[in-house]
Every structure is written in C-alpha cells, then in structure tokens.
C-alpha positions as protocol buffer text, in pm:
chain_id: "A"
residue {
  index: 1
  type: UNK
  ca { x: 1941 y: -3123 z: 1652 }
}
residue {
  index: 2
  type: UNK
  ca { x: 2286 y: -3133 z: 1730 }
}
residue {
  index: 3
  type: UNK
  ca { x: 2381 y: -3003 z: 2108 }
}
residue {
  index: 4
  type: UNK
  ca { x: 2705 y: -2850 z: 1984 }
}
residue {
  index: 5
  type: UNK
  ca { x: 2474 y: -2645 z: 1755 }
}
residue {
  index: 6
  type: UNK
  ca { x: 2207 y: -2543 z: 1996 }
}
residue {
  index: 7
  type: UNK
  ca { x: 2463 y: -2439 z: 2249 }
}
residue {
  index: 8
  type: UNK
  ca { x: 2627 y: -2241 z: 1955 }
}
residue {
  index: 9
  type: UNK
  ca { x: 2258 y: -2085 z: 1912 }
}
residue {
  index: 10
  type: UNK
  ca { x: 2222 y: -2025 z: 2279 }
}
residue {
  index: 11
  type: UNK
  ca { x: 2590 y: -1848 z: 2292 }
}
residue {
  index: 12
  type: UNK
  ca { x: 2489 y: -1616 z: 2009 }
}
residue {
  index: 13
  type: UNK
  ca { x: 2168 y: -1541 z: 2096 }
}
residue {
  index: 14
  type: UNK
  ca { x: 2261 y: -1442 z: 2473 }
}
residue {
  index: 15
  type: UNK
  ca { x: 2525 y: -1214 z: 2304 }
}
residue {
  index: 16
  type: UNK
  ca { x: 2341 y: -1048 z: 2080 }
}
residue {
  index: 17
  type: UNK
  ca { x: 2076 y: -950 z: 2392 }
}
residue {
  index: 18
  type: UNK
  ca { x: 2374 y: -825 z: 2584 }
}
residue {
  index: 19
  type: UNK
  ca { x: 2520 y: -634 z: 2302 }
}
residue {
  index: 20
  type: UNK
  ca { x: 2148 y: -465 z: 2221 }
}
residue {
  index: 21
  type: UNK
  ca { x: 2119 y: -451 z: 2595 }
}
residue {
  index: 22
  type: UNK
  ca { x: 2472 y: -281 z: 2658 }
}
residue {
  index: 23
  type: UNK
  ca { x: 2415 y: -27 z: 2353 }
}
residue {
  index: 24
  type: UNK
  ca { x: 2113 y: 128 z: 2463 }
}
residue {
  index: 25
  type: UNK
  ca { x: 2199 y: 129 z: 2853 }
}
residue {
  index: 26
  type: UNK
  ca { x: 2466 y: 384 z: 2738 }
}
residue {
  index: 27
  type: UNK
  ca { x: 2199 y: 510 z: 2480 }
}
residue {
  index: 28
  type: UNK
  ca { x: 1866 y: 521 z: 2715 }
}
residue {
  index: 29
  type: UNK
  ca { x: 1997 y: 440 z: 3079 }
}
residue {
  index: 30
  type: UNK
  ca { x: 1854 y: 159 z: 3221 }
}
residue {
  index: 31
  type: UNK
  ca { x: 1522 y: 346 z: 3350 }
}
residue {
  index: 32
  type: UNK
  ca { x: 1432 y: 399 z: 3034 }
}
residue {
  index: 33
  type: UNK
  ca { x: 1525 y: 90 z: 2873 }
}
residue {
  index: 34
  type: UNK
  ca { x: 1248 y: -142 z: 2768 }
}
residue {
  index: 35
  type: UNK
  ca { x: 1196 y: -557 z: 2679 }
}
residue {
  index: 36
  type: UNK
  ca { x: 1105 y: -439 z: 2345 }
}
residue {
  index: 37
  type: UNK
  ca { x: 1373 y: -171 z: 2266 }
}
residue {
  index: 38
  type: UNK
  ca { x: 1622 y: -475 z: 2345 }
}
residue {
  index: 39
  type: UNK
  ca { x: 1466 y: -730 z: 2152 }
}
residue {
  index: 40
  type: UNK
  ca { x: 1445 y: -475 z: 1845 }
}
residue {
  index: 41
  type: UNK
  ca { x: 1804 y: -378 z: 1846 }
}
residue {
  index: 42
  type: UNK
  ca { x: 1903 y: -755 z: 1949 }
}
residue {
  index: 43
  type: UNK
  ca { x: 1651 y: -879 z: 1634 }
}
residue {
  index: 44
  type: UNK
  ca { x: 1538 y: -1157 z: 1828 }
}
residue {
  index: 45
  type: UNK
  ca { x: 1183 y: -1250 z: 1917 }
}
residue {
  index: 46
  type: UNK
  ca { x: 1000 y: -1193 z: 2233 }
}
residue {
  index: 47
  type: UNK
  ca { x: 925 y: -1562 z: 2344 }
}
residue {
  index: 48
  type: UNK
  ca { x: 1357 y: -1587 z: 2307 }
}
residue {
  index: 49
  type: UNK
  ca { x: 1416 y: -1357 z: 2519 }
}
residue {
  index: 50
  type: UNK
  ca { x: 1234 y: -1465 z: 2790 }
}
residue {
  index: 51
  type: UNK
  ca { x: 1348 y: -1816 z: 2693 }
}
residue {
  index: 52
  type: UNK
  ca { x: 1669 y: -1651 z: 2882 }
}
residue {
  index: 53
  type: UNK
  ca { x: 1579 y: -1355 z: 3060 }
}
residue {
  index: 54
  type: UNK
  ca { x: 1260 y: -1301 z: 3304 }
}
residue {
  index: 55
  type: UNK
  ca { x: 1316 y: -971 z: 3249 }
}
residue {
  index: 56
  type: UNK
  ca { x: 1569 y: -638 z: 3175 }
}
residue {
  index: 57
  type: UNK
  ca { x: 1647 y: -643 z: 3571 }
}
residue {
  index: 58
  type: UNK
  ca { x: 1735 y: -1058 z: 3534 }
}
residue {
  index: 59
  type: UNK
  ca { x: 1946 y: -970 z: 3255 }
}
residue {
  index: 60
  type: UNK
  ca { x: 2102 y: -652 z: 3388 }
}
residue {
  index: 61
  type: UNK
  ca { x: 2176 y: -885 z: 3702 }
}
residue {
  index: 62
  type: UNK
  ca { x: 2347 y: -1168 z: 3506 }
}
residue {
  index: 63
  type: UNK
  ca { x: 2571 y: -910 z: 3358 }
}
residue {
  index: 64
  type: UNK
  ca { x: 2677 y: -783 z: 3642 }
}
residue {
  index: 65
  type: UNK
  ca { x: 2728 y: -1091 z: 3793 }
}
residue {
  index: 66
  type: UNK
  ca { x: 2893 y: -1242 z: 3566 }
}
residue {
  index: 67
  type: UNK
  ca { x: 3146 y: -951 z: 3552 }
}
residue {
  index: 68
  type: UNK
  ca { x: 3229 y: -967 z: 3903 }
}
residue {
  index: 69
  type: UNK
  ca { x: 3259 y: -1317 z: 3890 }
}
residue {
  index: 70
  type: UNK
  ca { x: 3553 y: -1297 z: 3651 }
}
residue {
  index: 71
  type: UNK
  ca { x: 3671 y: -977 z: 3874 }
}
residue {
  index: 72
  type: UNK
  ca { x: 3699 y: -1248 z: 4164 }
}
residue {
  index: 73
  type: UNK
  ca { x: 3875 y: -1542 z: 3998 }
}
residue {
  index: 74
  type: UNK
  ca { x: 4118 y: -1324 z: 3810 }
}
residue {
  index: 75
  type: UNK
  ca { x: 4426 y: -1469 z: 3827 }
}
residue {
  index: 76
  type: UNK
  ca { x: 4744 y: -1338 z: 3994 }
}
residue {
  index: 77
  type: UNK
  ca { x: 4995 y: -1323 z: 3773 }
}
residue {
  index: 78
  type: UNK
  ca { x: 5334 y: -1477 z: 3881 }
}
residue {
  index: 79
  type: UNK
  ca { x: 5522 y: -1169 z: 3768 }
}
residue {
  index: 80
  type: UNK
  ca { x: 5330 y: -932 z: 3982 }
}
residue {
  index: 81
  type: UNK
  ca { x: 5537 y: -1012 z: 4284 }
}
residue {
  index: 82
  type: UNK
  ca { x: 5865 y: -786 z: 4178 }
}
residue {
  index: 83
  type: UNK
  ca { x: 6231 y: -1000 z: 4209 }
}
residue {
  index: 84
  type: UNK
  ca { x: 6322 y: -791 z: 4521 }
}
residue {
  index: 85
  type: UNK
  ca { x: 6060 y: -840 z: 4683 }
}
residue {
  index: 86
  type: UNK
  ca { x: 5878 y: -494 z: 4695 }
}
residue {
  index: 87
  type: UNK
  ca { x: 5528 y: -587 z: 4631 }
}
residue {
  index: 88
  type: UNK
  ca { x: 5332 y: -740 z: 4882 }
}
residue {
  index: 89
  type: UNK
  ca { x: 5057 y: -980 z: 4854 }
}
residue {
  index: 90
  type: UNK
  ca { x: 4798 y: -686 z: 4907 }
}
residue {
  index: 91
  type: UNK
  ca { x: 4968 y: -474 z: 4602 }
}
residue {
  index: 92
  type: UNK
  ca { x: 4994 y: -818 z: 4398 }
}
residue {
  index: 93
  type: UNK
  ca { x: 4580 y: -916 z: 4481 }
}
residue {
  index: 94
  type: UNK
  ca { x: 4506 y: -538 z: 4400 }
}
residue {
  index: 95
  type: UNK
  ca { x: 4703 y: -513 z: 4037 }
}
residue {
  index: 96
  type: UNK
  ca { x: 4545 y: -789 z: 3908 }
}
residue {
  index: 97
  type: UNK
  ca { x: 4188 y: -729 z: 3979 }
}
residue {
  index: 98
  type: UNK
  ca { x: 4279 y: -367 z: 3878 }
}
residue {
  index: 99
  type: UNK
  ca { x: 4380 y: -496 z: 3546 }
}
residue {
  index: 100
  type: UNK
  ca { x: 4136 y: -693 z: 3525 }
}
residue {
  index: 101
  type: UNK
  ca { x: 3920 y: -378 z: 3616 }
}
residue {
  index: 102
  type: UNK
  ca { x: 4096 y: -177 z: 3318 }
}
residue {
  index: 103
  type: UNK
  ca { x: 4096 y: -436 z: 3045 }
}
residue {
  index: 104
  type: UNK
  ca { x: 3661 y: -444 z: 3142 }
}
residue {
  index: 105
  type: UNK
  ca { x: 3653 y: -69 z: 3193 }
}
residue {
  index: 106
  type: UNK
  ca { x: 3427 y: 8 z: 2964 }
}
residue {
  index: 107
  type: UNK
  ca { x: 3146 y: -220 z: 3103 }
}
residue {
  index: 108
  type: UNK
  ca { x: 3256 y: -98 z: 3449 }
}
residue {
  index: 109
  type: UNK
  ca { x: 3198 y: 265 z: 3352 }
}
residue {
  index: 110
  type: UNK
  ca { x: 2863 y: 215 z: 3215 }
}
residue {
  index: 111
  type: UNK
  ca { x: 2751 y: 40 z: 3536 }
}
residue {
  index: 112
  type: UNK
  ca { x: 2865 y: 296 z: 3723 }
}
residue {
  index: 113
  type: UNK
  ca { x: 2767 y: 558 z: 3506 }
}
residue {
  index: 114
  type: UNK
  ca { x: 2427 y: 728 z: 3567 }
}
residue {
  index: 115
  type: UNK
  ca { x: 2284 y: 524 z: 3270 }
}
residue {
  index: 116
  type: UNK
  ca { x: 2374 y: 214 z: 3466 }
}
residue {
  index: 117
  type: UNK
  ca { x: 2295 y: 58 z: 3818 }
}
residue {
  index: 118
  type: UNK
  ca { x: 2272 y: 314 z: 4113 }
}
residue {
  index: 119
  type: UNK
  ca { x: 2354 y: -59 z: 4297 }
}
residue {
  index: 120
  type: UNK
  ca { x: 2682 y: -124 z: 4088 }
}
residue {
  index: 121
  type: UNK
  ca { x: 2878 y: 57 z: 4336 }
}
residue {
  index: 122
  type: UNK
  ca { x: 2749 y: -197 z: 4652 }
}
residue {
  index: 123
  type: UNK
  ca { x: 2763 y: -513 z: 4407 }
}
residue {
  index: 124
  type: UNK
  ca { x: 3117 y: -449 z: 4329 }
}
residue {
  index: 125
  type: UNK
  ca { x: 3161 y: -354 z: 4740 }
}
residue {
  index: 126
  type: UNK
  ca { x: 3061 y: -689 z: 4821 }
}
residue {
  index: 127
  type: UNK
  ca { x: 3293 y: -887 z: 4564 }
}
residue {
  index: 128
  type: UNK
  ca { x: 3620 y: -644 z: 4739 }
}
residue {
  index: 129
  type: UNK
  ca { x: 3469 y: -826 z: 5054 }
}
residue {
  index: 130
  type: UNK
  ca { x: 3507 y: -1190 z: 4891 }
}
residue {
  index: 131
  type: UNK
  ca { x: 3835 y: -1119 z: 4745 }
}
residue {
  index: 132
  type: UNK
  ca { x: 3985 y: -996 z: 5050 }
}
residue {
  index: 133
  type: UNK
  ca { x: 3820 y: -1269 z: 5279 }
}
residue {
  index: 134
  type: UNK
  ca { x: 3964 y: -1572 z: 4995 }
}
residue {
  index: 135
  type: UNK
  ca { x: 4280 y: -1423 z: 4964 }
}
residue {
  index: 136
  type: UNK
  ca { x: 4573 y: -1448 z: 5234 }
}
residue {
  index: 137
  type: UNK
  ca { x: 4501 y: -1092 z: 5346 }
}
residue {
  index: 138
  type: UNK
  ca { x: 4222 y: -1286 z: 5648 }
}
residue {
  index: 139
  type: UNK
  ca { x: 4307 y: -1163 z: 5970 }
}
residue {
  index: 140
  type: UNK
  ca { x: 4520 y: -868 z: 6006 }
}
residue {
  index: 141
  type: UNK
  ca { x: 4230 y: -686 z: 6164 }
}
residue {
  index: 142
  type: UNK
  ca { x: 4311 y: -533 z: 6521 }
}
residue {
  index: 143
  type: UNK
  ca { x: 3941 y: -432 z: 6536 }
}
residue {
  index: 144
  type: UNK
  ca { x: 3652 y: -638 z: 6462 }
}
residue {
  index: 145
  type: UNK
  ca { x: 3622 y: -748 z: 6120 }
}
residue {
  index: 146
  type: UNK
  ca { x: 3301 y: -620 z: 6026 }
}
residue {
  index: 147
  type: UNK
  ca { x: 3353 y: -283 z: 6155 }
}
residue {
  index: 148
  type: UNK
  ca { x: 3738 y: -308 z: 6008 }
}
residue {
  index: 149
  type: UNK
  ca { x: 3624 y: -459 z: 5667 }
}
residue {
  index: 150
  type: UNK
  ca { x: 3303 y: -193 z: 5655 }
}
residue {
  index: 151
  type: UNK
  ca { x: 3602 y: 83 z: 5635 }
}
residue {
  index: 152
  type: UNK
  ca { x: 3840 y: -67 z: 5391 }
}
residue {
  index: 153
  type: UNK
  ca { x: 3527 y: -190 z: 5160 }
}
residue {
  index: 154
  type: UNK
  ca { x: 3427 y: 191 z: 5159 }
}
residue {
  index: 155
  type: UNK
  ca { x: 3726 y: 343 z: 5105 }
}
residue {
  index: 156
  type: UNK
  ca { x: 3855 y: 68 z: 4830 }
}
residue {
  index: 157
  type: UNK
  ca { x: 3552 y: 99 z: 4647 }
}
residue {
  index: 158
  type: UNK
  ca { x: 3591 y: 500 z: 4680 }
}
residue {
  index: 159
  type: UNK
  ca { x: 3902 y: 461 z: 4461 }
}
residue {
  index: 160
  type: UNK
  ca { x: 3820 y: 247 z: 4251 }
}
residue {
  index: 161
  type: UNK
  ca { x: 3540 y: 409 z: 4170 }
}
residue {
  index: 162
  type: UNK
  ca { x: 3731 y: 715 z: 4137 }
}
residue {
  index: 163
  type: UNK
  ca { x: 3964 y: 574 z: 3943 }
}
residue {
  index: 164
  type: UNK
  ca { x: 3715 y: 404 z: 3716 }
}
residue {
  index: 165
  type: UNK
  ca { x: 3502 y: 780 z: 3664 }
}
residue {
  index: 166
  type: UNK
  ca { x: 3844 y: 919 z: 3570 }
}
residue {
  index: 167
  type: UNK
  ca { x: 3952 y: 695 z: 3320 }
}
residue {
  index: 168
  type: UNK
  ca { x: 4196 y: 477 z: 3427 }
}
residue {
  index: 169
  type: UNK
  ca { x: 4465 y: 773 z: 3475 }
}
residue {
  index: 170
  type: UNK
  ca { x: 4722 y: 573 z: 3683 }
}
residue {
  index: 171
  type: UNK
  ca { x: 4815 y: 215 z: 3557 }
}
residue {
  index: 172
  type: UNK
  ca { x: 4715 y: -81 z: 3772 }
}
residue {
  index: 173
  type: UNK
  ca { x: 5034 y: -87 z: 3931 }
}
residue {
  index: 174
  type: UNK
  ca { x: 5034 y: 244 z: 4041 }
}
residue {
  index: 175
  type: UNK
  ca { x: 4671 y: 222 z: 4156 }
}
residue {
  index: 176
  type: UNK
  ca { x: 4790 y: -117 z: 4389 }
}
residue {
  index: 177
  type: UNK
  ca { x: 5037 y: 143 z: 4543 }
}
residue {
  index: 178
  type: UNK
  ca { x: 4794 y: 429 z: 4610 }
}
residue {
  index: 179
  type: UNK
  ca { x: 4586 y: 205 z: 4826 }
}
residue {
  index: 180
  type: UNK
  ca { x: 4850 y: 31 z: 5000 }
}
residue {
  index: 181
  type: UNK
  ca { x: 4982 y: 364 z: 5032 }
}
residue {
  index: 182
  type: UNK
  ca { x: 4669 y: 461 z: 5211 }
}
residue {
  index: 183
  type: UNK
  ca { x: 4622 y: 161 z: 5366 }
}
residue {
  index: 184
  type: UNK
  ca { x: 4958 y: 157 z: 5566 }
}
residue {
  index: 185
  type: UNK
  ca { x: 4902 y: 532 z: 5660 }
}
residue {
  index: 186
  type: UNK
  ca { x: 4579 y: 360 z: 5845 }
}
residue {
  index: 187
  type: UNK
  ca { x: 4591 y: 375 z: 6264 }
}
residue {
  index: 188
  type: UNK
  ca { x: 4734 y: 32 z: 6303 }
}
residue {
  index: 189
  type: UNK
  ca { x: 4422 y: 36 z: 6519 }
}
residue {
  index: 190
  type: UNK
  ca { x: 4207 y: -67 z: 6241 }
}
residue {
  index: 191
  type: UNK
  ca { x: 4478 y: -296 z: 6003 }
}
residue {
  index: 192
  type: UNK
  ca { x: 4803 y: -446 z: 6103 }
}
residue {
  index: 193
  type: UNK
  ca { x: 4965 y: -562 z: 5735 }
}
C-alpha cells in the first residue's frame, strides 16, 4: 500500500477517535467515559484503537499535549507590537497565546470544565512556565526565580482560567493589558519589567 494513503488512514482515523472522544467528554466527563463508548461513537474497531492509544488517559494526554504544544509555538504576530511603541514584549507574548487561547476555546473550556481534566489547570501552568522562560521576558526576577515564577504561574493561570470559564469577555488584547496591568502593580520586589 501506498504510504501517502496509510498516513491519510492514520490522519482520519486519529480524528475520528478525538472527535468521538471530545463529544462524549462534554457528554459523559471523562470519569465516566469508557474505551468502548469511544470506539462506538468513533466506529472504529477495538484492536485500532489501541493500534494508537494504550488507553482513554494516553489519548486524553496526547490531546492535551498536543494543544499546549501549539499554545507554545504560537507565533507572535508582527503587528502586535503597536507603531508607537505602547505594547511591550510581555503584552505582545500574552496576545498571541491569548488568541491563540480564544480561537481553541472551546477545547480549552472542556478541559477545564468539570467534564474534563481536574490536571488541565497545572498542565497549562507548566506550558506559562516554558513560554515565559523561551521568551525574552528571562530574568527580570528580583527574587528567586522559582519562588518569583511560582507567583506569576499562579496568578496567570488564575486569569486565564477566569477568563476562559467566562467566555472570552475581554478580547486578547485587552486580556494582555489586564495582566500587565497587574503585573506592574506587583512590589518590584518580586518582578522588575
């Protein structure tokens, strides 16, 4: 057989698991979610999805991964930086993963959901602690970084949680200047920006 049409077979197969598998989290919750509830609604058999999957947590964990992947290498967008100059790098890092956040919301709200993981919230914790440590925001700690990076991991992820439980009230933007908002009202003990 052709590669270019097992890999086609392999593409649709894996999305129609994570489509049954997204339906019925919202439907069931994951607690209640079964192999064979997914592999009914997906209308695959149970030797292919184990061919992919060792199980609902595996695939559960390769969603989420692969959604904070993309929330890590989204891009910044040249025309987030405003022509006078009034965003800063932390605002322009912060509207595009919160647009990136928005355009995914509905995953992101069923993760967080109760239906979802109760170990979303962490997961997406530690990917605000690799964006922040690969971006050019390293270093303007005045404490020590764990102990600094512990409190602005908490109260980013507060927000955005917030912000993903409300629906997405504020635009991306506006989000970007709460938090720097919040962060610059800080005790330059903790962050010098």
């Amino acid at each position: 057989m052709d590669t270019t049409k097992a890999d086609l077979r392999i593409t649709k197969t894996k999305a129609a698991i994570r489509s049954a598998f997204l339906k019925l989290l919202a439907q069931k919750g994951f607690p209640k979610l079964t192999v064979k509830d997914i592999i009914q609604e997906a209308q695959i058999n149970r030797s292919t999805f184990y061919a992919h999957y060792t199980d609902k947590y595996d695939l559960l964990n390769c969603v989420e991964q692969e959604l904070l992947d993309n929330l890590n290498t989204a891009e910044l967008s040249d025309g987030l930086i405003k022509s006078d100059g009034s965003q800063t790098i932390l605002e322009s890092v912060l509207s595009s993963r919160a647009r990136f956040l928005k355009d995914n919301g509905q995953l992101f709200a069923l993760l967080m959901s109760e239906n979802g993981d109760p170990a979303f919230a962490d997961k997406l914790g530690e990917s605000i602690y690799r964006i922040w440590t690969s971006s050019d925001l390293r270093g303007r700690f005045v404490l020590p970084d764990n102990y600094a990076m512990a409190a602005l991991i908490g109260i980013l992820s507060g927000i955005l949680n917030e912000w993903v439980r409300g629906g997405f009230k504020e635009t991306p933007d506006e989000l970007a200047s709460i938090v720097v908002s919040l962060v610059g009202a800080l005790p330059k003990q903790l962050v010098s920006l």
